[in-house]
mmCIF file of the N, C-alpha and C atoms, coordinates in Angstrom:
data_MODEL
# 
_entry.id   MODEL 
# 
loop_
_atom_site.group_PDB 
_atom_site.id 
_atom_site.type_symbol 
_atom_site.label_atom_id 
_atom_site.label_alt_id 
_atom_site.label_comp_id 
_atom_site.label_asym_id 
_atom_site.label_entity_id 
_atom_site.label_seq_id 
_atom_site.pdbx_PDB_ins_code 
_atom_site.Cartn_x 
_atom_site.Cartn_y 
_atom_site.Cartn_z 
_atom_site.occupancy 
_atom_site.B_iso_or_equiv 
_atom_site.pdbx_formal_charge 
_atom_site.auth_seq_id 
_atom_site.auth_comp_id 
_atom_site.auth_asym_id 
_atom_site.auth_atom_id 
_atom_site.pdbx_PDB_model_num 
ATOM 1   N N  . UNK A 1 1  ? -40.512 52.375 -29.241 1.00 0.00 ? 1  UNK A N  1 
ATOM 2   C CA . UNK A 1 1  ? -40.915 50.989 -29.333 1.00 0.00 ? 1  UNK A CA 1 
ATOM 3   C C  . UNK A 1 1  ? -41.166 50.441 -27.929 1.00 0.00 ? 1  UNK A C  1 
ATOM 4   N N  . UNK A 1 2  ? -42.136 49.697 -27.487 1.00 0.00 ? 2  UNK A N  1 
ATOM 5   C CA . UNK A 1 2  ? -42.432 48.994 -26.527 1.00 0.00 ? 2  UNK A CA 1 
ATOM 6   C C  . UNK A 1 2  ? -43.088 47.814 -27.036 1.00 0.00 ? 2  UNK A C  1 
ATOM 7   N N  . UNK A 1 3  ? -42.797 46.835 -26.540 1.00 0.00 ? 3  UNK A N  1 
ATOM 8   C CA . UNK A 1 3  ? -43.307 45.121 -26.468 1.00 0.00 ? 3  UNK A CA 1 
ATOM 9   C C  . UNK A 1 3  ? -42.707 44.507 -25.303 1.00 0.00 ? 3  UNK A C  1 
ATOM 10  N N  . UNK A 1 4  ? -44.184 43.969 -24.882 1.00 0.00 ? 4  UNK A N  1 
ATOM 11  C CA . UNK A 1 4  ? -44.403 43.361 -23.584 1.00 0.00 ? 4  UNK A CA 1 
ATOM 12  C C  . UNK A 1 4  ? -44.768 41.890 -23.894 1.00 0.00 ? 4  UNK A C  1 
ATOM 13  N N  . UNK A 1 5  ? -43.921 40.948 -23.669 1.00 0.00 ? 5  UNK A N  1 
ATOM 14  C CA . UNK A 1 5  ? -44.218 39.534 -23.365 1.00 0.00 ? 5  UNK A CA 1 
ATOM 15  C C  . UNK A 1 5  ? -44.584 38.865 -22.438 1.00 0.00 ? 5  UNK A C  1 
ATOM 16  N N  . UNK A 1 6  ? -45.713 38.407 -22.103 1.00 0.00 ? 6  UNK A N  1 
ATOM 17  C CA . UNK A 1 6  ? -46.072 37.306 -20.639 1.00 0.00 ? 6  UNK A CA 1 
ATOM 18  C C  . UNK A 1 6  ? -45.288 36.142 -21.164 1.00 0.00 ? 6  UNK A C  1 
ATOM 19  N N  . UNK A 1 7  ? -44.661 35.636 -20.041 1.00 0.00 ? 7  UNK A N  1 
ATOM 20  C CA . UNK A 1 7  ? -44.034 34.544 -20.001 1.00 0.00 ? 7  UNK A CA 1 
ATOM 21  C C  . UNK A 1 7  ? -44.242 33.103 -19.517 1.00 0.00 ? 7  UNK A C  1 
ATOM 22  N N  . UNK A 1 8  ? -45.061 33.920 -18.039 1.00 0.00 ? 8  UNK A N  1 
ATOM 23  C CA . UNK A 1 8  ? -45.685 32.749 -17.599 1.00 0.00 ? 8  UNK A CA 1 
ATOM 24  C C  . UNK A 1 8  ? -45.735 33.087 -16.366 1.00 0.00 ? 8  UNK A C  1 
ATOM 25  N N  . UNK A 1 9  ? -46.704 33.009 -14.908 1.00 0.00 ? 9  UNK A N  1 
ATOM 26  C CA . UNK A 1 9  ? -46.699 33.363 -13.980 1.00 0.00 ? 9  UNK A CA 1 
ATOM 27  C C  . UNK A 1 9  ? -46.364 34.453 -13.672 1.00 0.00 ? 9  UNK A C  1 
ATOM 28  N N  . UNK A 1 10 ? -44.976 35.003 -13.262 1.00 0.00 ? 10 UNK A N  1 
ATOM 29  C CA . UNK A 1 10 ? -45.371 36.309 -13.148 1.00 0.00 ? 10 UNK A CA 1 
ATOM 30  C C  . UNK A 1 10 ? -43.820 36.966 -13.782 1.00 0.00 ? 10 UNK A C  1 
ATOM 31  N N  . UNK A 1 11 ? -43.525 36.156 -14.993 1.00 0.00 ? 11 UNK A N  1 
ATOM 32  C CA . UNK A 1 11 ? -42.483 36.748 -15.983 1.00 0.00 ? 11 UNK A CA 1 
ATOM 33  C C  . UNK A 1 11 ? -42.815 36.800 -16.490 1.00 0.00 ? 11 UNK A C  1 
ATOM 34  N N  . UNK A 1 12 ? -42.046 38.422 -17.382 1.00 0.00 ? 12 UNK A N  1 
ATOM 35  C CA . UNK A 1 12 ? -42.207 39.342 -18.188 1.00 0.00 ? 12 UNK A CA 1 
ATOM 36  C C  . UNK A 1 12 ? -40.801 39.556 -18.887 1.00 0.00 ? 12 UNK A C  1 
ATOM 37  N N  . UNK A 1 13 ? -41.220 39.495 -20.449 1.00 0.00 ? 13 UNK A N  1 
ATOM 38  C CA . UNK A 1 13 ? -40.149 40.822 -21.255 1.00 0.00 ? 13 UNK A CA 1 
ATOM 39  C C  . UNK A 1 13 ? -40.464 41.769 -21.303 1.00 0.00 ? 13 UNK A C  1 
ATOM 40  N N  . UNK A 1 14 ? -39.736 42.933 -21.596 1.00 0.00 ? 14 UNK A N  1 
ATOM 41  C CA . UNK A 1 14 ? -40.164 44.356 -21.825 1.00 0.00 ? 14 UNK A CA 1 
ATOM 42  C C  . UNK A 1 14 ? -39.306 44.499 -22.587 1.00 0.00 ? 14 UNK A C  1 
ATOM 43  N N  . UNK A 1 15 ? -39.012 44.919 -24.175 1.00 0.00 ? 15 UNK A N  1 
ATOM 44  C CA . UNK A 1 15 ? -38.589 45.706 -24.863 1.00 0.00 ? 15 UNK A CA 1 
ATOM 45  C C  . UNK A 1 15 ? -39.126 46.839 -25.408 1.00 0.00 ? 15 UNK A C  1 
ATOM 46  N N  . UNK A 1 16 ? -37.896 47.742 -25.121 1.00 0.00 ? 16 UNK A N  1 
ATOM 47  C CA . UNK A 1 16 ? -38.007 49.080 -25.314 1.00 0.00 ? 16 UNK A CA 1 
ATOM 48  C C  . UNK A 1 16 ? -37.289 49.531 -26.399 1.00 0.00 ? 16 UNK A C  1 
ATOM 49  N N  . UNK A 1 17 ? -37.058 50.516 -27.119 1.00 0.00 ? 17 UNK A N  1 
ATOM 50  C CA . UNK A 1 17 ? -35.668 51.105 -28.035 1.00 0.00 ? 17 UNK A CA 1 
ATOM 51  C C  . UNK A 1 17 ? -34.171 50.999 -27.549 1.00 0.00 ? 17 UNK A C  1 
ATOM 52  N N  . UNK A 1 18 ? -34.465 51.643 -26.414 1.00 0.00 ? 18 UNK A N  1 
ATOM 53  C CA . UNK A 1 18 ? -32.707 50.955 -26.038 1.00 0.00 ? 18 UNK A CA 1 
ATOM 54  C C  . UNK A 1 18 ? -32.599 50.249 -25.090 1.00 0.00 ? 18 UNK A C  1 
ATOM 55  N N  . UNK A 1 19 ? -33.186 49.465 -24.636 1.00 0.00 ? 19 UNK A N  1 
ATOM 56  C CA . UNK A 1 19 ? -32.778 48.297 -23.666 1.00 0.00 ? 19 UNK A CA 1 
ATOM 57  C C  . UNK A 1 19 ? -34.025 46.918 -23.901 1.00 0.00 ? 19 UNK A C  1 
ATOM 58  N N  . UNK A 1 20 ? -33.763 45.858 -22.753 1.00 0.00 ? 20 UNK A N  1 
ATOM 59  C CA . UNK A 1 20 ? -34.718 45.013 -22.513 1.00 0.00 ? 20 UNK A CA 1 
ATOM 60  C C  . UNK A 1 20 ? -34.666 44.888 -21.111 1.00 0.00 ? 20 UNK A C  1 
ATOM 61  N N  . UNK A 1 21 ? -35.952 44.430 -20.527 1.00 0.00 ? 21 UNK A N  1 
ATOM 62  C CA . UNK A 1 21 ? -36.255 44.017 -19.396 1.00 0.00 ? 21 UNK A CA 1 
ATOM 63  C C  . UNK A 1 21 ? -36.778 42.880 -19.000 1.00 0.00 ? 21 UNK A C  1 
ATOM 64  N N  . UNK A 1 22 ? -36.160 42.037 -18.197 1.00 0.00 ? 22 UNK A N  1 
ATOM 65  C CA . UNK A 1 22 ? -36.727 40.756 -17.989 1.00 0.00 ? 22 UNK A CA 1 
ATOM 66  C C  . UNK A 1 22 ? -36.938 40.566 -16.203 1.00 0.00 ? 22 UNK A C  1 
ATOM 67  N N  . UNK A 1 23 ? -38.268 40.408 -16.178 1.00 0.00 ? 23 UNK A N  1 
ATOM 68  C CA . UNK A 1 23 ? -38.758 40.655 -14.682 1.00 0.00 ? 23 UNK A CA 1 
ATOM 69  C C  . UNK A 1 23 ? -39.144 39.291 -14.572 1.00 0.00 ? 23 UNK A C  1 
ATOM 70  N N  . UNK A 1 24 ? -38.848 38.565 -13.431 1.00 0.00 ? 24 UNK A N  1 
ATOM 71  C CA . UNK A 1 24 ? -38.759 37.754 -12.325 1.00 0.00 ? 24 UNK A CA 1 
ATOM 72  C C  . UNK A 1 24 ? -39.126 36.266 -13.347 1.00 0.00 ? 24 UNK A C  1 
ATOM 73  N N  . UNK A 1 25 ? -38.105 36.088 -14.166 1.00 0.00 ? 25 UNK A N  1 
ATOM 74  C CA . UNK A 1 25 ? -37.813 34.071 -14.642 1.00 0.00 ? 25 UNK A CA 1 
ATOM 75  C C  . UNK A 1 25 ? -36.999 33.650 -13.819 1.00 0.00 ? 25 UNK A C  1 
ATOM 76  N N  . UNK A 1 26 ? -38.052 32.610 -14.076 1.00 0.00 ? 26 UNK A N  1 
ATOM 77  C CA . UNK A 1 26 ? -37.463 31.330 -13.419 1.00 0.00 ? 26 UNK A CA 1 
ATOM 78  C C  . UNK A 1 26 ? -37.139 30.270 -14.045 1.00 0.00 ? 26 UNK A C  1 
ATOM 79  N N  . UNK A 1 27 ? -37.387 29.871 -15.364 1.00 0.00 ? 27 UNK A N  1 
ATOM 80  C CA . UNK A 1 27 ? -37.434 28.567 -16.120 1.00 0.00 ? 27 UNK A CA 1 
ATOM 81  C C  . UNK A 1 27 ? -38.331 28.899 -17.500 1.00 0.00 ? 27 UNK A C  1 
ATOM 82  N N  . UNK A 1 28 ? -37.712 28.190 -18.525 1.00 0.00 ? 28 UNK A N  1 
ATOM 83  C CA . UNK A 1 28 ? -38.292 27.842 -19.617 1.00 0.00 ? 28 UNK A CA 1 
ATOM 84  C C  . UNK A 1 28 ? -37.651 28.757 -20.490 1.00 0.00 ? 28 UNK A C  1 
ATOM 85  N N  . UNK A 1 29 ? -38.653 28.740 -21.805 1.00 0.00 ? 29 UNK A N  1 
ATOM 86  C CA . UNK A 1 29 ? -37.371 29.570 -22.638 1.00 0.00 ? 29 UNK A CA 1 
ATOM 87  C C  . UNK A 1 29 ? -37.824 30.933 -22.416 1.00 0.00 ? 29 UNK A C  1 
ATOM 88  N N  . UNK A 1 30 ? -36.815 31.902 -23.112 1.00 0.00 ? 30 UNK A N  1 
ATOM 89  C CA . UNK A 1 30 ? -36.636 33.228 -23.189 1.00 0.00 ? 30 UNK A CA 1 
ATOM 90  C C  . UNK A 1 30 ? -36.823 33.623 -24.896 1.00 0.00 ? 30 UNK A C  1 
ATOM 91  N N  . UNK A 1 31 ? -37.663 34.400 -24.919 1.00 0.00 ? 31 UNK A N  1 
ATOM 92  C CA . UNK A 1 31 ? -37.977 34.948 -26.510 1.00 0.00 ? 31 UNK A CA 1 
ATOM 93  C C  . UNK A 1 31 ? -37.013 35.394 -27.194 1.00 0.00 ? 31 UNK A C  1 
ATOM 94  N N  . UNK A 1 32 ? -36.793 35.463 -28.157 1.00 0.00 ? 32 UNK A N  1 
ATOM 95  C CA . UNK A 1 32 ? -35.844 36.289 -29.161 1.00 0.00 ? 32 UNK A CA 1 
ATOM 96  C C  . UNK A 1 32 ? -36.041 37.753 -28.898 1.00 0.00 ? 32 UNK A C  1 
ATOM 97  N N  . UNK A 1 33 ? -34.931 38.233 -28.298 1.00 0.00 ? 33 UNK A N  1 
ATOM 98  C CA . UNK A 1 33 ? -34.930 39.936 -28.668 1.00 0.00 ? 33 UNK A CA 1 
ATOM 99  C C  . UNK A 1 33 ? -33.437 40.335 -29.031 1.00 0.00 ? 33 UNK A C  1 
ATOM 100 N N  . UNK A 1 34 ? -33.476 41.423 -29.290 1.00 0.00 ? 34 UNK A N  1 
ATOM 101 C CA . UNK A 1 34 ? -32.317 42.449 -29.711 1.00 0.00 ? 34 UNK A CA 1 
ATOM 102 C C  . UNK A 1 34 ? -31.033 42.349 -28.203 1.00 0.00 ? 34 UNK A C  1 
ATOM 103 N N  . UNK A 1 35 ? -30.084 41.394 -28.771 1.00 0.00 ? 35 UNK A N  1 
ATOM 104 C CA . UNK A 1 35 ? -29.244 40.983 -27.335 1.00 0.00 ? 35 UNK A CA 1 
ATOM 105 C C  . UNK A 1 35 ? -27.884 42.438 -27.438 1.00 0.00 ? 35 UNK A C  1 
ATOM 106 N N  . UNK A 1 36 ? -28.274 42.972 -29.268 1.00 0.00 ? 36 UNK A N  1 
ATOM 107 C CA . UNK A 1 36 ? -27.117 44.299 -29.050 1.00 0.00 ? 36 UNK A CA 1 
ATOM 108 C C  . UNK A 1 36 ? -27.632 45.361 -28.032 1.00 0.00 ? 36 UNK A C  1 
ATOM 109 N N  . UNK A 1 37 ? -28.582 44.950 -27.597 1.00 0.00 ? 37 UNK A N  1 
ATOM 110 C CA . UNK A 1 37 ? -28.636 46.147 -26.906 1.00 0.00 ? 37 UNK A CA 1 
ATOM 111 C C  . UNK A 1 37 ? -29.039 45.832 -24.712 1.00 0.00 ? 37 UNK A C  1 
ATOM 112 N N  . UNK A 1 38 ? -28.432 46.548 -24.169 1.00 0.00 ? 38 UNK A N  1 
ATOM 113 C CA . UNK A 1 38 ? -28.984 46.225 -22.414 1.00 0.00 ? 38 UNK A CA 1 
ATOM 114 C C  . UNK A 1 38 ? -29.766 45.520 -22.187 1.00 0.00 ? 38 UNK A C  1 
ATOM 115 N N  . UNK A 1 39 ? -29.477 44.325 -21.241 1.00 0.00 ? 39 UNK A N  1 
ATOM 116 C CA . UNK A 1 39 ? -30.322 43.277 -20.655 1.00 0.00 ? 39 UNK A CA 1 
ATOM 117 C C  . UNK A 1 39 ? -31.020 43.868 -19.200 1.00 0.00 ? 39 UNK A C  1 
ATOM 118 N N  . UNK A 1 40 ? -31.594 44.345 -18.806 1.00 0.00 ? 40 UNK A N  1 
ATOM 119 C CA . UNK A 1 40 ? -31.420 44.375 -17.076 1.00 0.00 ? 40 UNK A CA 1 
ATOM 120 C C  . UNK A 1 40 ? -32.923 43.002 -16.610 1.00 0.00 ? 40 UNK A C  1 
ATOM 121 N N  . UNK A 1 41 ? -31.992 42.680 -15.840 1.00 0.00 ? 41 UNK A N  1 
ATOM 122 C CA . UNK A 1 41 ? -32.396 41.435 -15.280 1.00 0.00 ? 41 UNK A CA 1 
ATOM 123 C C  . UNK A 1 41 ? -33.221 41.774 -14.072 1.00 0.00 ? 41 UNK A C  1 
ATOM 124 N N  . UNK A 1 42 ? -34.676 42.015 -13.576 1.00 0.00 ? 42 UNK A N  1 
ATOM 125 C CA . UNK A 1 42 ? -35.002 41.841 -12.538 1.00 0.00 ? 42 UNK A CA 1 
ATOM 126 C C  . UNK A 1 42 ? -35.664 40.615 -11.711 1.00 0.00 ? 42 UNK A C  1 
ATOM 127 N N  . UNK A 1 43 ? -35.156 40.546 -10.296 1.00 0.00 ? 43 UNK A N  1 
ATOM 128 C CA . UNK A 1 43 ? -36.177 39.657 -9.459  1.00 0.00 ? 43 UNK A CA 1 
ATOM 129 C C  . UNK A 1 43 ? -36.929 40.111 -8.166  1.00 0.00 ? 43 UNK A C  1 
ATOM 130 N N  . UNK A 1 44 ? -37.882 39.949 -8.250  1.00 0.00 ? 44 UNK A N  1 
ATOM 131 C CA . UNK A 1 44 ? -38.560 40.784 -7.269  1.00 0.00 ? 44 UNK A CA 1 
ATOM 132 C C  . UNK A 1 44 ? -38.040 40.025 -5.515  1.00 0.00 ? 44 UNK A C  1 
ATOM 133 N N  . UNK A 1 45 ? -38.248 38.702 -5.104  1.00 0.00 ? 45 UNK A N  1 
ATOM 134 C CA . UNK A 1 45 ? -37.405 38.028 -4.332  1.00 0.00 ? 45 UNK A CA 1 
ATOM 135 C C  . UNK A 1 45 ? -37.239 36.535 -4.592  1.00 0.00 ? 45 UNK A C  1 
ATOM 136 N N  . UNK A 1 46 ? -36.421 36.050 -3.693  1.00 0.00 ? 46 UNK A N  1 
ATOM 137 C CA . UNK A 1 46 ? -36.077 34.648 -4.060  1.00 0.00 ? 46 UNK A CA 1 
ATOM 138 C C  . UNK A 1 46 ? -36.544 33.533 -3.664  1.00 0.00 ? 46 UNK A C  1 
ATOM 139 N N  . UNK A 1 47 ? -38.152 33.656 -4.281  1.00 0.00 ? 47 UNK A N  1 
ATOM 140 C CA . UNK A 1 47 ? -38.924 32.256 -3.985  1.00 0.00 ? 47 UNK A CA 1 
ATOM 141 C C  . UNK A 1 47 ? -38.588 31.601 -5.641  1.00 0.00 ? 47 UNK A C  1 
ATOM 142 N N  . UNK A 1 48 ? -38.472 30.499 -5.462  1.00 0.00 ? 48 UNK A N  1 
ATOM 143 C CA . UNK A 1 48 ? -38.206 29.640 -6.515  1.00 0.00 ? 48 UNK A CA 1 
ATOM 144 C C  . UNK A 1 48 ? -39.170 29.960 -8.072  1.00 0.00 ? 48 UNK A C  1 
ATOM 145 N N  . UNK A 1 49 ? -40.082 30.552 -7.912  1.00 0.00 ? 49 UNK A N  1 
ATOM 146 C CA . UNK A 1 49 ? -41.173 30.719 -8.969  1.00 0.00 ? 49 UNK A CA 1 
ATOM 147 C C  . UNK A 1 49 ? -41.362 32.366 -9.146  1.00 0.00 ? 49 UNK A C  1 
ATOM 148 N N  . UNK A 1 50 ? -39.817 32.493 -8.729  1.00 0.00 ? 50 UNK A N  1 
ATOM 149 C CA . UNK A 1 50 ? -39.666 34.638 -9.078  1.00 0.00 ? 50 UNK A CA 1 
ATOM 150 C C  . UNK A 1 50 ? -37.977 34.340 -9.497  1.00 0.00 ? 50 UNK A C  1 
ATOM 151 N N  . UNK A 1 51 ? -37.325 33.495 -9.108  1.00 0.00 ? 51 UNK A N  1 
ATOM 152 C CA . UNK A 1 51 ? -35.551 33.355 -9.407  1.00 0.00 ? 51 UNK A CA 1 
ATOM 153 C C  . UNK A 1 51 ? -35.126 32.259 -9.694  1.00 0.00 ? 51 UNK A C  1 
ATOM 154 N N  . UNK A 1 52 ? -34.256 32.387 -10.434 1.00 0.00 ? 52 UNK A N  1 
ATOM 155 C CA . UNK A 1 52 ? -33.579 31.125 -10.320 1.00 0.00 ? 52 UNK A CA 1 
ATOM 156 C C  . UNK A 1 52 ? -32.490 31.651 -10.793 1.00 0.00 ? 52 UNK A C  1 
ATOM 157 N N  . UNK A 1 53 ? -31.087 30.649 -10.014 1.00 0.00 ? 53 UNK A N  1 
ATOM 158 C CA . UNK A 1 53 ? -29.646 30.932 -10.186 1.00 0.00 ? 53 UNK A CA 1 
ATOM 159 C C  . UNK A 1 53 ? -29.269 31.104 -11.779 1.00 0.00 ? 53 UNK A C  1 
ATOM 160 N N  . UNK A 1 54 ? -29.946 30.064 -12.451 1.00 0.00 ? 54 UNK A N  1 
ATOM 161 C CA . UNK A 1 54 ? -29.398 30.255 -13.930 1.00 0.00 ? 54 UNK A CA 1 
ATOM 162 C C  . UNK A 1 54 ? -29.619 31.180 -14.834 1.00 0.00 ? 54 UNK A C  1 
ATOM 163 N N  . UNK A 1 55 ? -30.164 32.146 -14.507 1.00 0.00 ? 55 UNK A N  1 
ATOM 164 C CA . UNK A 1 55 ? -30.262 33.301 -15.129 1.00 0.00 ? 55 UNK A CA 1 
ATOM 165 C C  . UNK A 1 55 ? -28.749 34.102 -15.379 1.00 0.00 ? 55 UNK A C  1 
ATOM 166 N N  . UNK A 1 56 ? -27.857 33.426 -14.411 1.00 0.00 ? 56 UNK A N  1 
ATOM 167 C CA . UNK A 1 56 ? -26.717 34.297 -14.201 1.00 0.00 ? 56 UNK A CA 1 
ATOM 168 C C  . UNK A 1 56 ? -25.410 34.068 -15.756 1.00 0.00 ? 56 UNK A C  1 
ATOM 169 N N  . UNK A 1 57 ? -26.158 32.447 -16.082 1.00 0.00 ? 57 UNK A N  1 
ATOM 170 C CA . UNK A 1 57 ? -25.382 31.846 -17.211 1.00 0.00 ? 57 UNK A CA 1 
ATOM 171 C C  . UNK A 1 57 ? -26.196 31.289 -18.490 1.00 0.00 ? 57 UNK A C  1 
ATOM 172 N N  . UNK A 1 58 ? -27.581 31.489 -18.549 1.00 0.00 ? 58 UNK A N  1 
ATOM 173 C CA . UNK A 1 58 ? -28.490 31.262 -19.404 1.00 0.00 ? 58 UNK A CA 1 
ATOM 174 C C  . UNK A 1 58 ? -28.333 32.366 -20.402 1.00 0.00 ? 58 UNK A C  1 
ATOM 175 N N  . UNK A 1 59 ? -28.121 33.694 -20.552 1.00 0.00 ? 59 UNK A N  1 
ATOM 176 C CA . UNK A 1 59 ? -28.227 34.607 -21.274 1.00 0.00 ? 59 UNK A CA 1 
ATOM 177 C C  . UNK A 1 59 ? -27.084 34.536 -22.099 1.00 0.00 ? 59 UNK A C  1 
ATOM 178 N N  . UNK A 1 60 ? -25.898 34.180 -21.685 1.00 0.00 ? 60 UNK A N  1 
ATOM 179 C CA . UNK A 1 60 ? -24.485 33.678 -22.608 1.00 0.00 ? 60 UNK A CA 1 
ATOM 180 C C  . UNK A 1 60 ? -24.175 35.549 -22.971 1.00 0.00 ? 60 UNK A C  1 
ATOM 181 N N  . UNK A 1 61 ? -24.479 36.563 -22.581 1.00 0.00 ? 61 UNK A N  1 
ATOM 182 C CA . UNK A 1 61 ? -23.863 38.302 -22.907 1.00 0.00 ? 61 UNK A CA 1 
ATOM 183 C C  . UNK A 1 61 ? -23.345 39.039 -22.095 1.00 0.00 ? 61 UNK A C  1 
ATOM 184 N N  . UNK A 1 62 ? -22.780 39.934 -22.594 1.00 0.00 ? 62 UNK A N  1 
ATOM 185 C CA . UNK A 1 62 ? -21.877 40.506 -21.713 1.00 0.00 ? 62 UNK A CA 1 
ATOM 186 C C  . UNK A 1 62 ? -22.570 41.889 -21.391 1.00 0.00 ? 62 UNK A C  1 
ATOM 187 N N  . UNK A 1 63 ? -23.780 41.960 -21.624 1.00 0.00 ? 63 UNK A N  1 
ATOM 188 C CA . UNK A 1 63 ? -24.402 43.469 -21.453 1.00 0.00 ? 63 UNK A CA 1 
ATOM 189 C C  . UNK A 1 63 ? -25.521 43.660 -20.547 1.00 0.00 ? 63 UNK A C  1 
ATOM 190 N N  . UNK A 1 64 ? -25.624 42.503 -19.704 1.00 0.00 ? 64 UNK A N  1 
ATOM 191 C CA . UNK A 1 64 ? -26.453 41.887 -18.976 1.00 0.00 ? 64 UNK A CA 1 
ATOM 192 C C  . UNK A 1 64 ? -26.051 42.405 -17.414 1.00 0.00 ? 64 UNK A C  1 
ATOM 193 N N  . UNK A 1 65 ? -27.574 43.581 -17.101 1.00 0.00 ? 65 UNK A N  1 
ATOM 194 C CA . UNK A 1 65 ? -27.494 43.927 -15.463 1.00 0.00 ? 65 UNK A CA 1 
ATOM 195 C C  . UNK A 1 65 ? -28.356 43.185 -14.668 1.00 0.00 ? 65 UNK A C  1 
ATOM 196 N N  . UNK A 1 66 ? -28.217 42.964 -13.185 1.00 0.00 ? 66 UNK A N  1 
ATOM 197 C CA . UNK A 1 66 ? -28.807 42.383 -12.167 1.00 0.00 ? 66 UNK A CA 1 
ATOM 198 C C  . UNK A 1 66 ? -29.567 43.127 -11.146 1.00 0.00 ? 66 UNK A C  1 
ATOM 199 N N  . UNK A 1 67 ? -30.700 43.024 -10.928 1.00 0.00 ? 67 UNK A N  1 
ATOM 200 C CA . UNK A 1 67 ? -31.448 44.027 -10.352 1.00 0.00 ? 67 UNK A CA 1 
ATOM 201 C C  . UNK A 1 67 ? -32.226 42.746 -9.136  1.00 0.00 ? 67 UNK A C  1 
ATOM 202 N N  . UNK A 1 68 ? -31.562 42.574 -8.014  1.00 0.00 ? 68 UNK A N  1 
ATOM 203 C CA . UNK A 1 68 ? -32.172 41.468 -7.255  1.00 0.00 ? 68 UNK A CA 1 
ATOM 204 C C  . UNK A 1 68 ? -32.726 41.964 -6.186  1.00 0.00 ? 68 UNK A C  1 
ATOM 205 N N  . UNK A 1 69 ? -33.669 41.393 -5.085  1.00 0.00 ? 69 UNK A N  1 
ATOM 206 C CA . UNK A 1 69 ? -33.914 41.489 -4.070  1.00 0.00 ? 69 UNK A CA 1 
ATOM 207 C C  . UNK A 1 69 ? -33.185 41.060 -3.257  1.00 0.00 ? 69 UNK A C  1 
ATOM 208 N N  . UNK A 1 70 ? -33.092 41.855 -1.777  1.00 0.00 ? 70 UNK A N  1 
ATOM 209 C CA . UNK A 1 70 ? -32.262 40.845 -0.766  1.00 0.00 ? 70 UNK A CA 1 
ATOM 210 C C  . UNK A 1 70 ? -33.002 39.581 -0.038  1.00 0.00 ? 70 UNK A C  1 
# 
């Protein structure tokens, strides 16, 4: 399984069979996917319109990885 969501600028979902991928949100909502299974969280760096802090408490799971830039 693969499904790819544009989000908006330059966020993305990616669901796969066993995980999800969420590349560089910043704001607004987040689609419905399969939360039983791996979150990994990427941001490419930390301009305001690739990160934002609330990603860290927006997802509310405990299966949720962080993949950041320095």
């Amino acid at each position: 399984m693969l499904k790819v969501t544009f989000l908006y600028h330059s966020a993305f979902l990616v669901e796969l069979s066993h995980c999800s991928l969420l590349f560089d949100w910043y704001g607004g909502a987040i689609p419905a996917f399969d939360r039983h299974k791996p979150l990994y969280v990427f941001s490419s760096h930390h301009h305001g319109d690739h990160y934002s802090p609330e990603i860290f408490s927006l997802l509310g799971m405990d299966n949720v990885w962080y993949v950041l830039a320095n």
